[in-house]
C-alpha positions in Angstrom: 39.0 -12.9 -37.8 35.2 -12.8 -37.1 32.9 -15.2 -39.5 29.9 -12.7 -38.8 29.2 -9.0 -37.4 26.3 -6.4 -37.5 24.2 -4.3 -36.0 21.7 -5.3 -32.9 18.5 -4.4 -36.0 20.1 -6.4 -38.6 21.2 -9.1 -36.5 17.5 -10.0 -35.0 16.1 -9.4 -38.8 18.7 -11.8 -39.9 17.2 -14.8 -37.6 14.0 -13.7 -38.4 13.9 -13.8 -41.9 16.1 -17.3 -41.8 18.8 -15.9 -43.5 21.6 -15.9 -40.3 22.7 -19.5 -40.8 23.1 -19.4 -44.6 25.3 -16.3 -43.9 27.1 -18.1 -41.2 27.9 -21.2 -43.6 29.0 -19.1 -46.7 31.1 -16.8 -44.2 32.4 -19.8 -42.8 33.3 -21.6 -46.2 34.6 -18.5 -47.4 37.0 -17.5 -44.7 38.5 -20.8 -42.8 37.4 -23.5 -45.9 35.4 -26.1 -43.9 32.4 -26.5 -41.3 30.1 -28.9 -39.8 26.4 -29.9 -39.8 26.8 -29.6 -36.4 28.1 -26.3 -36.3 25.6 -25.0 -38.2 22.8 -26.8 -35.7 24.7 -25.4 -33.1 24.4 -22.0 -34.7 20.8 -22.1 -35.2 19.5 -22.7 -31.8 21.8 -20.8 -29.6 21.8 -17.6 -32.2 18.0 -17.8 -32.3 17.8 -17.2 -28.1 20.7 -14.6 -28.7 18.0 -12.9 -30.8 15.5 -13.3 -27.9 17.7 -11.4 -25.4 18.7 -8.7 -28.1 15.2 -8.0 -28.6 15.2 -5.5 -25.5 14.0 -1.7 -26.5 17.0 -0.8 -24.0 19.3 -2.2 -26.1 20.3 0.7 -28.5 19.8 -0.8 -32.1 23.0 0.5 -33.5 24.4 -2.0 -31.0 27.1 -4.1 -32.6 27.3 -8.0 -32.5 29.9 -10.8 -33.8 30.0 -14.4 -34.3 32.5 -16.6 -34.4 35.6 -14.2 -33.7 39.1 -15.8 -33.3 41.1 -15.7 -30.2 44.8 -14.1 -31.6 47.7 -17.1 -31.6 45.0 -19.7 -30.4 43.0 -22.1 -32.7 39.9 -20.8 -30.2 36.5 -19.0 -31.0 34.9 -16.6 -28.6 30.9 -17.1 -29.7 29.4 -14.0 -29.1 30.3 -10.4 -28.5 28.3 -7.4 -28.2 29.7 -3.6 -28.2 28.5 -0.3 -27.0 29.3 1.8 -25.1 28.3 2.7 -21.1 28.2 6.9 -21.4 31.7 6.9 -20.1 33.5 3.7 -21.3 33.8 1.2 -24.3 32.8 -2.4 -23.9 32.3 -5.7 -25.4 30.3 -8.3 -23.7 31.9 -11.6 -24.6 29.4 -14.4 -24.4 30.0 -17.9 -24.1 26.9 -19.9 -25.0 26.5 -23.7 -24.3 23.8 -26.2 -25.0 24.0 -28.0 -22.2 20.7 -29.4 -20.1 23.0 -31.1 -16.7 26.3 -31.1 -15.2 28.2 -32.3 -12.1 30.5 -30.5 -9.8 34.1 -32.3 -9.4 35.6 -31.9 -6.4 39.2 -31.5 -5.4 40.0 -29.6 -8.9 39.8 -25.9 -9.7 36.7 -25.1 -12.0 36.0 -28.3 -13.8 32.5 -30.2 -14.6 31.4 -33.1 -16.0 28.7 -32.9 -18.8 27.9 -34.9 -21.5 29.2 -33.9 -24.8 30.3 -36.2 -27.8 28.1 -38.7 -27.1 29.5 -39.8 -22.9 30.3 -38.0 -20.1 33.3 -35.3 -20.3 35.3 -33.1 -17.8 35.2 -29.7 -18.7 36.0 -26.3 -18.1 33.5 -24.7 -16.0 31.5 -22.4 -18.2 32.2 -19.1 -16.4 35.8 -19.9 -16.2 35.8 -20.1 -20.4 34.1 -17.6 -20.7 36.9 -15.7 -18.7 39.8 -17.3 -20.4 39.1 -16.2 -23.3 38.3 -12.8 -22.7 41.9 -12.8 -20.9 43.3 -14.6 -24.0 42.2 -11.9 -26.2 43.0 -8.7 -23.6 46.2 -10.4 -23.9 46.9 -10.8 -27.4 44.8 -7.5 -28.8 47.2 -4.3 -28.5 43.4 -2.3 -29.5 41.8 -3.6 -26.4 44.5 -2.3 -24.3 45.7 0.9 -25.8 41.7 2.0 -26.1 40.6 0.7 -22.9 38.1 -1.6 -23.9 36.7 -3.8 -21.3 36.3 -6.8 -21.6 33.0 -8.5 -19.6 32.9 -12.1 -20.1 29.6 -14.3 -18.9 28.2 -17.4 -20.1 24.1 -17.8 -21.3 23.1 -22.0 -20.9 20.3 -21.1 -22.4 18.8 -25.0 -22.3 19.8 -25.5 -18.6 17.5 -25.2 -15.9 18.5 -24.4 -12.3 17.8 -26.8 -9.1 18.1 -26.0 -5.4 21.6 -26.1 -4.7 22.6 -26.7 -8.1 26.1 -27.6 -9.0 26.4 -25.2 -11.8 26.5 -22.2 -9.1 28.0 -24.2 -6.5 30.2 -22.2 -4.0 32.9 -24.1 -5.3 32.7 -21.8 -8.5 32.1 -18.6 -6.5 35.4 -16.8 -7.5 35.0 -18.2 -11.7 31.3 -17.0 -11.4 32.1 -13.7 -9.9 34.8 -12.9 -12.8 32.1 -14.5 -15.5 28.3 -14.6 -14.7 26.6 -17.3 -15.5 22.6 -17.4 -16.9 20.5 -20.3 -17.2 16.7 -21.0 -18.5 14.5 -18.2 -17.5 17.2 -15.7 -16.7 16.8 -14.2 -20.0 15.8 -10.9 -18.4 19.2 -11.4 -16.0 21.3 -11.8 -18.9 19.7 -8.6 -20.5 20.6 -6.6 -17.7 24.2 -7.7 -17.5 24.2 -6.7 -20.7 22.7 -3.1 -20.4 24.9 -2.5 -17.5 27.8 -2.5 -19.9 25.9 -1.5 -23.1 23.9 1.5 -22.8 24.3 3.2 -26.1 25.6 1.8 -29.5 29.1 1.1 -30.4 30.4 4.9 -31.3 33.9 3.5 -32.4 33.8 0.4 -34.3 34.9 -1.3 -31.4 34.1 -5.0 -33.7 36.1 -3.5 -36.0 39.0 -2.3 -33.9 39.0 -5.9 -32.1 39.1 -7.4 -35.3 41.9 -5.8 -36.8 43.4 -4.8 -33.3 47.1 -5.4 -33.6 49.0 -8.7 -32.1 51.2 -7.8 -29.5 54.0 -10.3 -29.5 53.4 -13.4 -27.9 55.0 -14.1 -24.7 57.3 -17.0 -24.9 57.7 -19.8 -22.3 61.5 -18.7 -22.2 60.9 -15.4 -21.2 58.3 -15.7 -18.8 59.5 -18.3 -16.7 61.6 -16.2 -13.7 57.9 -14.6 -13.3 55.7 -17.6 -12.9 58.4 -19.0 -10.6 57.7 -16.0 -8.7 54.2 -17.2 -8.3 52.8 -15.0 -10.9 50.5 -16.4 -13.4 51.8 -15.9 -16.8 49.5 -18.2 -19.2 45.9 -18.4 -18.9 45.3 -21.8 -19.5 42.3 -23.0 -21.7 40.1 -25.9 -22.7 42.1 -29.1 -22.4 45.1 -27.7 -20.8 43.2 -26.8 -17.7 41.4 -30.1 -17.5 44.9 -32.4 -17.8 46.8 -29.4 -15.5 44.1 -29.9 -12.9 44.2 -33.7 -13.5 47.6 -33.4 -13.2 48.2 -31.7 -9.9 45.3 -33.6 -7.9 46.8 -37.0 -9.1 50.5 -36.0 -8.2 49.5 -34.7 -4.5 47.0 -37.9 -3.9 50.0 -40.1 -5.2 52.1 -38.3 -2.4 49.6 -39.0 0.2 48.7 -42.7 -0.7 51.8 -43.9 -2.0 49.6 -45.1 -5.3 52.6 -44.7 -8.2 50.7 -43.6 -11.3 52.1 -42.2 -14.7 50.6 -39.8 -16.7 51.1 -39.4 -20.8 49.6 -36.1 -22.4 49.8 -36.6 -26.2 50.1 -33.1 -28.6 51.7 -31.6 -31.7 54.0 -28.3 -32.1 52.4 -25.2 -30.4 49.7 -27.1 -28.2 51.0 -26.1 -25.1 52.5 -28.5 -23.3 55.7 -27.0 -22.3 53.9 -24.4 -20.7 51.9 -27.2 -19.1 55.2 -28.6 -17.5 56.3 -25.3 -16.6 53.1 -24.7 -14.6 53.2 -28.3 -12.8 56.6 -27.5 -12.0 56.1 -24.0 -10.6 52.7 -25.3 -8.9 54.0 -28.7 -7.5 57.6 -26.8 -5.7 54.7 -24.3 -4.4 53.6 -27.6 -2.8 56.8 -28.1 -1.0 56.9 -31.2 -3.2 60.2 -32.8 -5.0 59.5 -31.7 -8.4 62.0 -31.6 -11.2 61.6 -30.8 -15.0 63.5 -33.2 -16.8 64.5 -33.2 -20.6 66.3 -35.1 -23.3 67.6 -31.9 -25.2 70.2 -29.4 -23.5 68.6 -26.3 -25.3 65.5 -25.4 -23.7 67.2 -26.2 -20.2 70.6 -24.5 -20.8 67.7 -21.2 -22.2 65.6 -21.3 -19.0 68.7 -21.5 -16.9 70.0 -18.2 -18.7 66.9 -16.6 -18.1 66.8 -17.8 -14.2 70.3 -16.5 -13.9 70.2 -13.2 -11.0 67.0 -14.6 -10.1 67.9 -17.8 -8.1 71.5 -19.9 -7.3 72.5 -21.9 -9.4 71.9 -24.9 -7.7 68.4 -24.4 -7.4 68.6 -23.8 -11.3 70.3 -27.2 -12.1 67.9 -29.2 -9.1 65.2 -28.0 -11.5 65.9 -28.8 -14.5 67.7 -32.3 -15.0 68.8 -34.3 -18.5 67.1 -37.3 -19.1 69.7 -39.4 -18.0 70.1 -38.4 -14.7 68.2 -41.4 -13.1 70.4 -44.3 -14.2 71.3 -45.3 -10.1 67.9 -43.2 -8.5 66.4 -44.9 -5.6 62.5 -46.4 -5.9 60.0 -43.1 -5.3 63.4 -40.8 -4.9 61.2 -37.9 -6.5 57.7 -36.8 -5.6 57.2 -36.3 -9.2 59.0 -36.1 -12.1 57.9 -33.8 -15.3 59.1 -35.4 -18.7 59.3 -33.0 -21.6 59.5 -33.5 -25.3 59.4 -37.5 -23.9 59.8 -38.8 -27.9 63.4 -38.1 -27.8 64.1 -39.8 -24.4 67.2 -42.6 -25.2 67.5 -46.1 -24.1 71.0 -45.5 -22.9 72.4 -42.7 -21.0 75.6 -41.3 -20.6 78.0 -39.6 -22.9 79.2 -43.2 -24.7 75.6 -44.6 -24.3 76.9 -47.2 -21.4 75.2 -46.2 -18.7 71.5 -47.8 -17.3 69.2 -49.0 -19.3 66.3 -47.7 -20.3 65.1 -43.9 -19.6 61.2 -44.2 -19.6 62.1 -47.1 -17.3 64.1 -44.9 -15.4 62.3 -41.8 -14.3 58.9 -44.6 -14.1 61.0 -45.8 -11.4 62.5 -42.7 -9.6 59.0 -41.1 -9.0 55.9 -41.8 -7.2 54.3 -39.4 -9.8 55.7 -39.2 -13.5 54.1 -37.4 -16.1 55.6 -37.8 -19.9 54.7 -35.0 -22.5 55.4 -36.6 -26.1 54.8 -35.5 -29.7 55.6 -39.2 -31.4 56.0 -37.4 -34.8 58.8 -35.1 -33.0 61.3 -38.1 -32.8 64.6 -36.7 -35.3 67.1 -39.4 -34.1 67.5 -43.3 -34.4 68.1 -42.5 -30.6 64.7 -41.4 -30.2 62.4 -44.0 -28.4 60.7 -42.2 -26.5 56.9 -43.5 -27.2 53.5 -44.2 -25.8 53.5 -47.8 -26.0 56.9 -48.1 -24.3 55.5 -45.7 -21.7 52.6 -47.7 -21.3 54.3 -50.6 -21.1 56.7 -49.7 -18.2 54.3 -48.7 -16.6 52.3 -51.5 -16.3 55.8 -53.5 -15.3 55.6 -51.5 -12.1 52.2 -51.6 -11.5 51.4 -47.6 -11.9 48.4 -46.5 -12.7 48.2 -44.9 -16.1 46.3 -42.0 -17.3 45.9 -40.6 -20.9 45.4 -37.3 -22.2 45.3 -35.5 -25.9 45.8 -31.8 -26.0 44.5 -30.5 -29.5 44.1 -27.0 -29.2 46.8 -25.0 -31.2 48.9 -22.0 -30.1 51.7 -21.9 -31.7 51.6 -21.4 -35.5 49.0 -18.0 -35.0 46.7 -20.8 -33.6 46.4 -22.4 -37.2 45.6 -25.9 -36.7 45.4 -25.7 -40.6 49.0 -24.6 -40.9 49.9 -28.2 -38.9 47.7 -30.1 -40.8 48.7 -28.6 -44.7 52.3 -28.9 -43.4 51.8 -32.7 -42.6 50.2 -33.1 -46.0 52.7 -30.5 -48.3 55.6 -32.7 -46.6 53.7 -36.1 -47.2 53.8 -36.9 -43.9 50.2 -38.2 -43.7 47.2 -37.0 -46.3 45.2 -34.8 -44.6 41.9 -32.6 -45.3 43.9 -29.5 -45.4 45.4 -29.8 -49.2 44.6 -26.3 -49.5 43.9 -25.0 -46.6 47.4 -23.7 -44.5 45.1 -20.7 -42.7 44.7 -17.3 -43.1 46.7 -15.6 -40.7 49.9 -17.2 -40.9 52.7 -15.8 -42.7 53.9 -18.3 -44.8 57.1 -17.3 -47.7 58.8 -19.4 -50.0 61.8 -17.4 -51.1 64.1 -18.0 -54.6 67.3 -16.5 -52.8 68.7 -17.1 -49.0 69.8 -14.2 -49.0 67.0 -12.3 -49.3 65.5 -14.4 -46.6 68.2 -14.0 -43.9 67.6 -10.1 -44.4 63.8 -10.5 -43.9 64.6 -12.6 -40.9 67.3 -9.4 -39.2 64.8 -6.9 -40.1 61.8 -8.9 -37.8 64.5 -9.5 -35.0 65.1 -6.1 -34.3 61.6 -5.6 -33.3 62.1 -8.0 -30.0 65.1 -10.6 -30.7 62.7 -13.5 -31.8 63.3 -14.2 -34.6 66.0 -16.9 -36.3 67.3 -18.4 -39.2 67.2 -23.2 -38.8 68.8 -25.0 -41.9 68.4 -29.1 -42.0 71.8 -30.8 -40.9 73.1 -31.1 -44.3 76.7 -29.5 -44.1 79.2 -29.9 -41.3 80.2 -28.5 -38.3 83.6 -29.1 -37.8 85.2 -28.9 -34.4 87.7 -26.2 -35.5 85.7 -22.4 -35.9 82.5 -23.7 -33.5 82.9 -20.6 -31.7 83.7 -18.2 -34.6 81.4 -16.6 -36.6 84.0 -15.7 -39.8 84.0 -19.4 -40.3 81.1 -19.8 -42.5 79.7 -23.2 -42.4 77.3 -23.4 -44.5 77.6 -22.4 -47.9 75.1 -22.1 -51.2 77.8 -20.9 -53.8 75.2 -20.5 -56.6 73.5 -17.9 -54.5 76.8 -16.5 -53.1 75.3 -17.0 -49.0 77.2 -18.2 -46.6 76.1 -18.4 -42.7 77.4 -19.7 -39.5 76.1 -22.8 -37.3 75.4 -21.3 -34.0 78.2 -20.6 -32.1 78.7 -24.1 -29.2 79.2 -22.0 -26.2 76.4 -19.6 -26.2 72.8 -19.7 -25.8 71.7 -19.2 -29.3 67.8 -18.7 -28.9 68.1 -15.8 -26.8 72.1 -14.2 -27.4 71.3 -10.9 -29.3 73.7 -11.2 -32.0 72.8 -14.4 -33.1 70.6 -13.9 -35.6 73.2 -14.2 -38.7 73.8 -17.6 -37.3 71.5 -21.0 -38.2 70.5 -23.4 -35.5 69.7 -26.8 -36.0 67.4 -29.3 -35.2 69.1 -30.1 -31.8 69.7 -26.2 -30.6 65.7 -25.3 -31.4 63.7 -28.4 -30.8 61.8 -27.2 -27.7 61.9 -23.8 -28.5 59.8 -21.4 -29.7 60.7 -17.8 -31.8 58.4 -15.3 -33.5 59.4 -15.6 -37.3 61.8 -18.6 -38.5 63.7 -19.0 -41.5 64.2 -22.2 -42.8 67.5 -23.2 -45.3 65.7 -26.8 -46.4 68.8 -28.6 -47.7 69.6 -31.5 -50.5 68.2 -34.3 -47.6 65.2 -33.7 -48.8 63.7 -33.0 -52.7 60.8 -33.2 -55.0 60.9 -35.6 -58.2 58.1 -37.0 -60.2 55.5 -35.3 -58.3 56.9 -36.8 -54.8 58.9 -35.4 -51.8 61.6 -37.9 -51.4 64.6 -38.1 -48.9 67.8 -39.0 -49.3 69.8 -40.0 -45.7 73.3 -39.5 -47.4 73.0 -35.9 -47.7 73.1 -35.8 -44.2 76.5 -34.2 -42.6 79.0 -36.3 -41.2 79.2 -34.8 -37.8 75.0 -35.3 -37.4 74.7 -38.0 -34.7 70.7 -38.1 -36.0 71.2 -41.1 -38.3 74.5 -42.6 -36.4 74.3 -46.2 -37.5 72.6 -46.1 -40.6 74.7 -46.6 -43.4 75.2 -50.1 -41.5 71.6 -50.9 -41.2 71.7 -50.0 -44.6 73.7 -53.0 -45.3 71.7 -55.4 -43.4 68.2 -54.3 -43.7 67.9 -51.4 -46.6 64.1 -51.1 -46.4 64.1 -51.1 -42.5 67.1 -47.8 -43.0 65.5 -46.1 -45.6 62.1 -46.2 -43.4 63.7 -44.6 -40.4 65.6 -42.6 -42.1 62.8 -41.1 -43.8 60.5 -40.4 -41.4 63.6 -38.6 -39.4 64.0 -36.4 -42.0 60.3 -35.6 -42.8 59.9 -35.0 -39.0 63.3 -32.6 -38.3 61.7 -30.7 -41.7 58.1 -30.4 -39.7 60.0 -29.5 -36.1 61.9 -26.5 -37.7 58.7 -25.6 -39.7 56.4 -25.5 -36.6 59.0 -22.9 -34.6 57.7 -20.1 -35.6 54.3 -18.6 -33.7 54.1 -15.8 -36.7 55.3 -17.3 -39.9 57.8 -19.4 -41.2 59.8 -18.5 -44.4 62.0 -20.9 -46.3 64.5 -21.8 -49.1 64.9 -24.9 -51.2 68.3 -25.9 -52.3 66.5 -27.8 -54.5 64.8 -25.8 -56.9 61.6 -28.1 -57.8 61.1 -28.5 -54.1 61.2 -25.0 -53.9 59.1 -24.8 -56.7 56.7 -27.0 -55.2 56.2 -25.0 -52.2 55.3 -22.4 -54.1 52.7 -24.1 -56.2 51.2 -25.4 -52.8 51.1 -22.0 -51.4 49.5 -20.1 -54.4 46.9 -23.1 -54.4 46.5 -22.1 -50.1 45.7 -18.9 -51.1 42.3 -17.4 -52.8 43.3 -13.9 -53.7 39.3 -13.1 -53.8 39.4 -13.4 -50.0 42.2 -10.8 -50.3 42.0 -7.0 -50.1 44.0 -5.4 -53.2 46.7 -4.2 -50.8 47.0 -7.5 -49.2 46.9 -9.6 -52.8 49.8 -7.6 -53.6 51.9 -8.5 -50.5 51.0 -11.8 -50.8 52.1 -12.1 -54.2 55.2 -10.2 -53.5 56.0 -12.8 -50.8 55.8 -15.8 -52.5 57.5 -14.1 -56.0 60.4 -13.5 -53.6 60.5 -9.8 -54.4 
């Protein structure tokens, strides 16, 4: 999605005449729903010295510019772009442009700065190394780019900045990110127009805006599939923004701890899709590179029993299971056993361990103790047990018990969900986890159905798997799974008579996400959570309804064998409002977990029909058909009609 594109003329007459930022805002309102006085500030002064450089008789005028274009499956906006075309080969110039008057180098860690931004001093991603990301992000993502051979050239324009002798912004330390992404300062106005003409010597012959704009997403690699390669050494994710300032944190603070003995712990906070299993993967691969003792530890047997599949051929399986450890594996470790220790999905870490909950005693305690370095990746509104006490306060609070240093971190930026931080935040508000800003306002680009039959959804959901195998049916843990016919698939465990559907739990003794006939089966909250699939569809069961204009919950609809709410019924007894709290807030949660697996859409039935109802009302108020093209109205309509 791009908020603004034309021509080189109209572009420069646009500022002229005062009319860009006006279009800018109503674009803006029109197509994501909200924007920022700031924003539009921002817009004003940086798009005025675009203008400036545009204005360059060596610039063709049928030249074609964009503003504001979305990266594919991230929640991140390129700034600029300029097409043409060199007499032999397309290109786009991607542009990052920045504001900023000073920075500092920072030593010891691959392309960061420090800048002032937000009111205090901030690390950063060096400019030229954005501005490369994200031209990598979208050569990744945008099947156009790569089956047209367009070329990508990235640079970023501080058009405020002004260059010292030996100035940090050029620093050798930045020689290889500055050679992949130039970067131009005050006064190199003229520099930046010949970067530009270099690539850009005639106008854009083939709607190359256009053909970005509506290239087509290639599927998005998953963590799952990708990890045999970046244990290899190859780089697999490009990562952005935040995630490179925490990874870099990260690594420096885990070898220093090495070398000084200095025990610190590290907690990065983020929702579904923000990428912080990929984070872990990369510390891992990165730290072992190290010839450190690294291990990637989590609570939950399904990503770890997936990766290990996809590692089989590639490595013994002892290296496999040194690598990836359950979370209760450090009930009798030494002080400092571990160089470092790599916590995933740390909110549903346990206070006991063991299979009858006898062993140790706490496991944040634990794995604080076992490692000189231990970082904690936690989504707090993830927890789906009464087990679940995994938190940041707890962390926090270990840690200062064994005098480690603590460091915080918040990754915000969204790639999971087609990069929709709207999706996230309308979900958290349809669901009534929180109110948020988003009442409307679930995205544009994220396919979201609310279907009247399962049926009709399961064979939605077969039809998207055959295309590459990710895509799944999840149902809330609201009928049984008896121990007799868990590894056959005629034994249909859950059943919606009215509707006639019937569908197996996913068979116990194979790995579900990834087995290729295992699409007519349903996982659950505990055989996903961690995961990530293309398309999901979601059987939303009786634990969870709409009366009276409210979602409520209801703990007893809960199956018998579901070891989420173990204990509750006698809490119930002794403290009702204390059970019916948790309880809630479980439920709510495992509904938002299963919801946020998808990275393309998420499709879901009701078996209650007002809930089911109300989803629908929430998604025809999320969507303005004017926005719509007549072919896309329709499909919309169809979707959420349910054929």
């Amino acid at each position: 999605m791009i908020i603004y594109e034309a021509s080189k003329t109209e572009f420069i007459s646009d500022v002229t005449n005062e009319l860009l930022v006006e279009r800018l805002y109503e674009s803006y309102q029109q197509k994501i729903g909200r924007t920022s006085k700031s924003e539009i500030n921002s817009w004003e002064n940086s798009l005025h010295r675009m203008s400036n450089v545009m204005q360059d008789d060596d610039i063709p005028d049928d030249t074609a510019v964009a503003i504001e274009f979305k990266i594919p499956n991230t929640s991140k906006r390129v700034d600029f772009l300029i097409a043409g075309h060199d007499g032999k080969q397309d290109h786009v110039v991607v542009v990052e442009l920045k504001q900023w008057s000073e920075i500092e180098k920072v030593t010891g860690k691959d392309a960061l700065v420090s800048t002032y931004l937000g009111g205090g001093k901030r690390t950063v991603t060096h400019p030229s190394y954005q501005a490369w990301s994200y031209a990598a992000l979208i050569e990744d993502f945008n099947q156009n780019v790569q089956d047209q051979h367009i070329l990508l050239n990235p640079c970023a324009y501080l058009h405020n900045y002004r260059q010292t002798e030996n100035d940090p912004l050029t620093d050798p330390h930045y020689a290889n990110h500055i050679a992949k992404a130039p970067v131009f300062t005050k006064g190199e106005i003229q520099k930046l127009r010949d970067f530009i003409k270099k690539y850009v010597r005639f106008g854009d012959r083939n709607g190359l805006i256009y053909q970005i704009e509506h290239g087509k997403i290639r599927p998005s690699k998953s963590l799952q599939d990708s990890l045999a390669n970046m244990l290899k050494g190859n780089q697999e994710f490009v990562l952005i923004d935040e995630q490179k300032v925490f990874y870099e944190e990260a690594l420096n603070l885990a070898l220093d701890s090495i070398k000084t003995g200095q025990k610190r712990v590290m907690v990065i906070e983020g929702g579904p899709g923000t990428g912080k299993s990929v984070m872990a993967v990369n510390l891992l691969v990165n730290l072992i590179n190290e010839e450190l003792t690294a291990l990637y530890v989590s609570k939950n047997s399904a990503p770890r029993n997936v990766y290990a599949s996809k590692l089989k051929g590639t490595m013994k399986k002892t290296q496999i299971d040194n690598l990836f450890k359950g979370s209760g594996s450090f009930t009798e470790s030494e002080k400092d056993e571990f160089d470092v220790l790599i916590i995933d999905e740390a909110h549903r870490l346990n206070e006991k361990s063991g299979l009858f909950a006898n062993l140790g005693e706490n496991q944040v305690k634990e794995a604080i103790h076992a490692s000189k370095f231990t970082i904690f990746f936690i989504d707090e509104n993830q927890k789906v047990t009464l087990k679940d006490i995994g938190s940041i306060d707890l962390i926090k609070e270990f840690a200062a018990d064994m005098n480690a240093e603590l460091i915080e971190g918040k990754l915000t930026s969204q790639f999971r969900c087609d990069g929709s931080d709207a999706y996230i935040a309308w979900l958290d508000d349809v669901l009534q986890i929180r109110e948020t800003a988003n009442a409307n306002d679930r995205g544009v680009d994220y396919d979201f159905r609310v279907y009247d039959d399962p049926n009709h959804m399961l064979t939605d959901i077969e039809e998207l798997n055959k295309k590459n195998n990710k895509s799944r049916m999840l149902a809330g843990y609201c009928w049984e799974w008896p121990k007799n016919g868990r590894n056959n698939t005629l034994h249909k465990d859950i059943e919606i008579p009215e509707h006639n559907f019937k569908i197996s739990w996913n068979l116990s003794d194979s790995i579900w996400a990834i087995e290729q006939n295992s699409v007519a089966e349903a996982g659950c909250i505990h055989t996903s959570q961690g995961l990530e699939f293309d398309y999901v569809g979601v059987i939303i069961g009786p634990d969870i309804s709409f009366e009276n204009g409210e979602v409520i919950t209801d703990f007893t609809k809960r199956a018998k064998t579901d070891q989420s709410l173990k204990g509750i019924k006698t809490m119930a007894k002794e403290d009702p409002e204390k059970a019916q709290a948790l309880a809630d807030r479980i439920i709510r949660n495992t509904y938002r977990t299963l919801m946020t697996r998808g990275q393309k859409g998420c499709f879901v039935f009701c078996t209650n029909p007002k809930l089911n109802d109300y989803f629908r009302e929430r998604l025809n108020k999320s969507v303005d058909y004017e926005d719509l093209s007549p072919s896309k109205a329709s499909l919309v309509a169809e979707c959420e009609l349910d054929y």
